[in-house]
N, C-alpha and C positions, 0 to 999 in steps of 0.2 A: 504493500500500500504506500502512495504518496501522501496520501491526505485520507480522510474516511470517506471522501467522494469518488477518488479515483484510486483503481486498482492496479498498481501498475508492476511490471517483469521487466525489469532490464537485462540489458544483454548477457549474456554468458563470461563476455571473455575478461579478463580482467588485467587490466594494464594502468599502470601509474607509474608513467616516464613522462608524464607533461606538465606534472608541479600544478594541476588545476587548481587545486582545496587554497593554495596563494593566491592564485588570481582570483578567484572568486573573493576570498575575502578584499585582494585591494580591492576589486569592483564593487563593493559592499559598503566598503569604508569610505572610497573619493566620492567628492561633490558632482556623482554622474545626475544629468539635466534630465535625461533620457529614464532612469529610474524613478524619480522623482515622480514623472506620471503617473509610474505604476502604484505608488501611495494614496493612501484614502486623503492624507493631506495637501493632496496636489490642490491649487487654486486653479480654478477655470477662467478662461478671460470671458466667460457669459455667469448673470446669476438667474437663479430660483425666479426673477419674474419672465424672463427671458423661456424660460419652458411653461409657467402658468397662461401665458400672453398665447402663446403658439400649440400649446396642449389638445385644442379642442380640433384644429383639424384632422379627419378623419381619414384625407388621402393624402403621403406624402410619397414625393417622387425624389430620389436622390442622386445629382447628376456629377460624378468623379474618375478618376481613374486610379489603377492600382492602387495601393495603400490608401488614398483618401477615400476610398470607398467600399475597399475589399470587408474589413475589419466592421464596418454596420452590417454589410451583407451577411457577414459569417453570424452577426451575432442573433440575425432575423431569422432566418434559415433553422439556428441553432436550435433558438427558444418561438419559434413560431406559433406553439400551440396555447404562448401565453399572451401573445400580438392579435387585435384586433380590429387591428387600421388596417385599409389597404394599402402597401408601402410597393413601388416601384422603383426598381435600381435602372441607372442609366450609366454603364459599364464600360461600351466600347461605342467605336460610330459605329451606326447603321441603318440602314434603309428603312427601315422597320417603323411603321406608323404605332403611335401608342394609342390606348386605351383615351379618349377625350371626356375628361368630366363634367360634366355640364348639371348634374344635379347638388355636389358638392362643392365650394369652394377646396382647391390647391394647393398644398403648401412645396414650394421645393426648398432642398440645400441643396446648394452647389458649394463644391468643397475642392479646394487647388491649395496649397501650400506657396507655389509661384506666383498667383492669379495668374498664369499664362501657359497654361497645360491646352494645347491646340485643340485637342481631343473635348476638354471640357467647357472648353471658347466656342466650338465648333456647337455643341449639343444643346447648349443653355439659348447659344441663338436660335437655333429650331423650336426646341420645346418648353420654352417657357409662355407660357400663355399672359394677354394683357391683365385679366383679373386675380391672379395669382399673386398668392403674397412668397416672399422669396427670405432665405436669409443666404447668406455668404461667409464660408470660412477662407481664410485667403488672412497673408500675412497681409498687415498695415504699414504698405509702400503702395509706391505709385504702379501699380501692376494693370491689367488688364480688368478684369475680374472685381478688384479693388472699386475700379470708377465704376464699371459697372451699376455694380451695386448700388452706389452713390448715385446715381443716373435714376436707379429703378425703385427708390428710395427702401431698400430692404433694410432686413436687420445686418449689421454687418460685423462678424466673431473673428478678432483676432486668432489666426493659426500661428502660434508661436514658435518662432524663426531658427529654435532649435529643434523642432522635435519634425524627424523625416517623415513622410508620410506611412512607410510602415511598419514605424514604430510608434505610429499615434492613437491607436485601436481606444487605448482607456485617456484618453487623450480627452480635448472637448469634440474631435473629429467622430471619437464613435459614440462616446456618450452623451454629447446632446441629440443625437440621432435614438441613443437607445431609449432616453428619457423621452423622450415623443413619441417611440413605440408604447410608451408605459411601464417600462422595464425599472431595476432598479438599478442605479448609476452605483450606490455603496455598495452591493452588493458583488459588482467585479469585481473591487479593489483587494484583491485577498495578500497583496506582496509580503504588508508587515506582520503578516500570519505565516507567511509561509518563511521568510528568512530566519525564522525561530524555528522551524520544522526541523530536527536532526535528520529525519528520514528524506523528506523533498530534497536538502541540501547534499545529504551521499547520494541519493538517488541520480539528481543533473551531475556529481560531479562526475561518477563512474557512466551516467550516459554520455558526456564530453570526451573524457579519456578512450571511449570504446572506439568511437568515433574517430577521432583522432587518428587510433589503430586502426581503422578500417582505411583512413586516407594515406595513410602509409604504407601499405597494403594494395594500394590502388585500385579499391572500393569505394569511389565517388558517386554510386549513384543510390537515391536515397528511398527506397520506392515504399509507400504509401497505402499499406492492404486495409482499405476503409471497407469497414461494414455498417456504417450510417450514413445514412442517406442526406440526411438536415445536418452534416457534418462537411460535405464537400466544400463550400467556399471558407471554411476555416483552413481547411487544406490548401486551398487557392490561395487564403490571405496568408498562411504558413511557406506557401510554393514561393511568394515572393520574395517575402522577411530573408528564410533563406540563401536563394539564388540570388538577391542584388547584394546582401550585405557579402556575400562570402565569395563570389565568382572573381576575384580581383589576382593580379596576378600570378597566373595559369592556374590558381588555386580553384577551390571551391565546393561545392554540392551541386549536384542534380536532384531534384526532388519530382519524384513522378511518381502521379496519383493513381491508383487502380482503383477500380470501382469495382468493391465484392457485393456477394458471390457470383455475380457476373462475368468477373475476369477468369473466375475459376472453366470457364469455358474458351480462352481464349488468350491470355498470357500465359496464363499458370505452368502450361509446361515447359515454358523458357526459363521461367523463375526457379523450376526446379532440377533441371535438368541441362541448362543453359547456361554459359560464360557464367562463371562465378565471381561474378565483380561487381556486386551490389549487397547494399545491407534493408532490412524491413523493418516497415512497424506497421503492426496489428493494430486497429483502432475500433473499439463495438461500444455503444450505448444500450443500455439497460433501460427500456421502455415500457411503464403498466400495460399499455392499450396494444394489442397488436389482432389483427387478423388470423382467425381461427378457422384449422381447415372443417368441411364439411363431412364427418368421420361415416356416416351411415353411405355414403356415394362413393365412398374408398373401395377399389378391388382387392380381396384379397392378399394378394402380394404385396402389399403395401400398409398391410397391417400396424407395422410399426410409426406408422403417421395419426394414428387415431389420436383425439385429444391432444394433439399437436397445434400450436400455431405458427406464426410467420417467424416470430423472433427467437423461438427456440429452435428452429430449423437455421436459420443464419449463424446463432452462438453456436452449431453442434459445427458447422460448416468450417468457423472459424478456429474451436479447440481444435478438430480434425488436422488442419492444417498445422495449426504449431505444433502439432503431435510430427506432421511427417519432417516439416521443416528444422525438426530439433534432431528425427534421423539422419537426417542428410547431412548436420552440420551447417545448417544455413542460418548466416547471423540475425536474430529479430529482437525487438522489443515489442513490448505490447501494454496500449493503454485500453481497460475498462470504466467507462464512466457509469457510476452508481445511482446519480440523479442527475436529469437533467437540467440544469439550474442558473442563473446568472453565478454563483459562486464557483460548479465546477469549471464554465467558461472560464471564468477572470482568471481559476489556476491555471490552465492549458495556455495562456495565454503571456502568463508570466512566464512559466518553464521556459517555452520557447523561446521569447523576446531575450529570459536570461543564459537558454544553452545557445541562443545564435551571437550573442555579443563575446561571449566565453571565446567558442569555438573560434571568432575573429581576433580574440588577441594571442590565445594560441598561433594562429596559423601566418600572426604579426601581417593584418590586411586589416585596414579601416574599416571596421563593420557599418559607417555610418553615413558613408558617401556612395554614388554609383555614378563616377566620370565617365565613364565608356558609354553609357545613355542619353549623356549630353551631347553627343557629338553627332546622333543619328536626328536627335532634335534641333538641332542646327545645319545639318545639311537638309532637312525636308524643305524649311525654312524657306532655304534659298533656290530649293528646284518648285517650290511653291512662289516666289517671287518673277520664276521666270517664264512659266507658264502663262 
């Protein structure tokens, strides 16, 4: 166990040649900005009337790109069964005409960290409608997005100029998003609970170290055996945290998602049987409600399905697997989540944000910039200039 929420197996192997349990505590001890979020004490640059004010609409549309938008999606998705707005993500361009409201008023956030993310320049102009009431997170400079706002007389939320965007999830990025859904913003913040946890704290340190051993190894690629469904863009907003902080000179992670038991018809015997140069993680949520098969319409032969439903056929899917993949020798971890709650989120969310800034001082690459991505944003720029 990490916490009594989550149930977690780290990997087998056990290696401590990388001085982790130091660096985590320097990273524990400096004045990191980026940590700081993840605290119940963090100050937001919006208050308490700023969510009473905007609370009661009932559609919101949320127009961002990667991190500034990954981290609400994951968290909608997550806990959707406790969401009762209709909330629309506007994620990439596209062709794609939306849903037109015309019986409820609107609300969007548009959320850029630059204000000048093309993609969310591009979308806000399409789809923001004239009656719609708007707010804007976008750092306070003279950006794009910024005037905008100003133009469109929104509400307008400082995006704080240090925090990237996908490292901003418990940020005001995702939580004044989740507080709209109606969710509860305390309720993520589990950090200063959890850097007291003896068990969370050996836990990431020996999943760092393993890691580690696997990159040295030349086991970069990080595949992702999800058996929840309302789990995937956590993954996605994981896929990214990952691969921008950590891809920086020829170093890095691959992080690729499989969608179980699905893949089990279609990757799985590459995984098992294929190049050995990847490591896993099991991921299953424990759900009351699930769909029950109809036992009296069963043949025969299938006996053993009676009084069976959808989720104990997935978790039998899923032990199965760690059963073969621990014959074989194939590296995994695996997390069980117990409930699904605004607090198990906010753990999975610290783990990660704190095994991916680890793993970058280990692997000495700035876990908190992505130059390589700047540079594809400036030559579009300018074949967009000449067109």
């Amino acid at each position: 166990m990490i916490t009594k929420n989550i149930k977690f197996k780290n990997f087998l192997v056990k290696k401590n040649f990388f001085n982790i349990p130091k660096k985590i505590k320097l990273l524990l001890e400096e004045n990191n900005l980026i940590l700081k979020t993840l605290r119940s004490s963090y100050k937001y640059s919006y208050s308490s009337k700023v969510v009473k004010k905007f609370k009661k609409y009932q559609n919101l549309t949320l127009i961002g790109m990667g991190g500034s938008i990954l981290g609400s999606q994951a968290i909608h998705d997550f806990l959707k069964y406790k969401i009762k707005k209709k909330v629309t993500f506007i994620n990439n361009l596209t062709n794609k005409k939306l849903e037109n409201y015309k019986k409820d008023k609107n609300l969007n956030l548009v959320i850029s960290k630059s204000g000048n993310t093309l993609e969310t320049i591009s979308n806000s102009n399409i789809f923001i409608k004239k009656d719609d009431k708007n707010i804007f997170i976008t750092e306070n400079t003279n950006n794009y997005l910024f005037n905008l706002g100003k133009k469109l007389k929104a509400e307008i939320i400082e995006h704080k100029n240090y925090i990237g965007g996908r490292y901003s999830v418990l940020s005001e990025v995702g939580m004044l998003p989740a507080q709209l859904m109606g969710l509860s913003e305390k309720k993520f913040k589990q950090f200063d609970n959890l850097i007291k946890n003896k068990k969370f704290i050996n836990n990431l340190v020996r999943n760092v170290e393993n890691t580690l051993h696997f990159l040295k190894k030349d086991k970069f690629t990080s595949i992702i055996l999800n058996y929840d469904e309302a789990s995937e863009n956590m993954f996605k907003w994981y896929q990214q945290l990952v691969a921008e902080s950590l891809g920086k000179k020829s170093k890095g992670l691959l992080p690729v998602i499989s969608v179980m038991p699905k893949d089990n018809h279609s990757l799985m015997q590459l995984y098992l049987d294929g190049p050995k140069k990847s490591f896993y993680t099991f991921f299953y949520v424990y759900d009351k409600k699930s769909l029950k098969l109809r036992s009296n319409q069963l043949l025969p032969s299938m006996n053993y399905l009676k009084n069976k439903n959808i989720n104990k056929i997935i978790y039998s899917q899923k032990i199965a697997t760690e059963i073969i993949f621990k014959k074989k020798h194939i590296p995994f971890r695996s997390f069980e989540i117990l409930k699904r709650d605004e607090k198990s989120l906010g753990e999975l969310f610290t783990f990660f944000i704190l095994e991916t800034i680890l793993l970058g001082r280990a692997l000495n690459v700035n876990p908190f910039d992505q130059p390589s991505v700047e540079l594809i944003k400036k030559e579009t720029k300018k074949i967009l200039i000449q067109v």
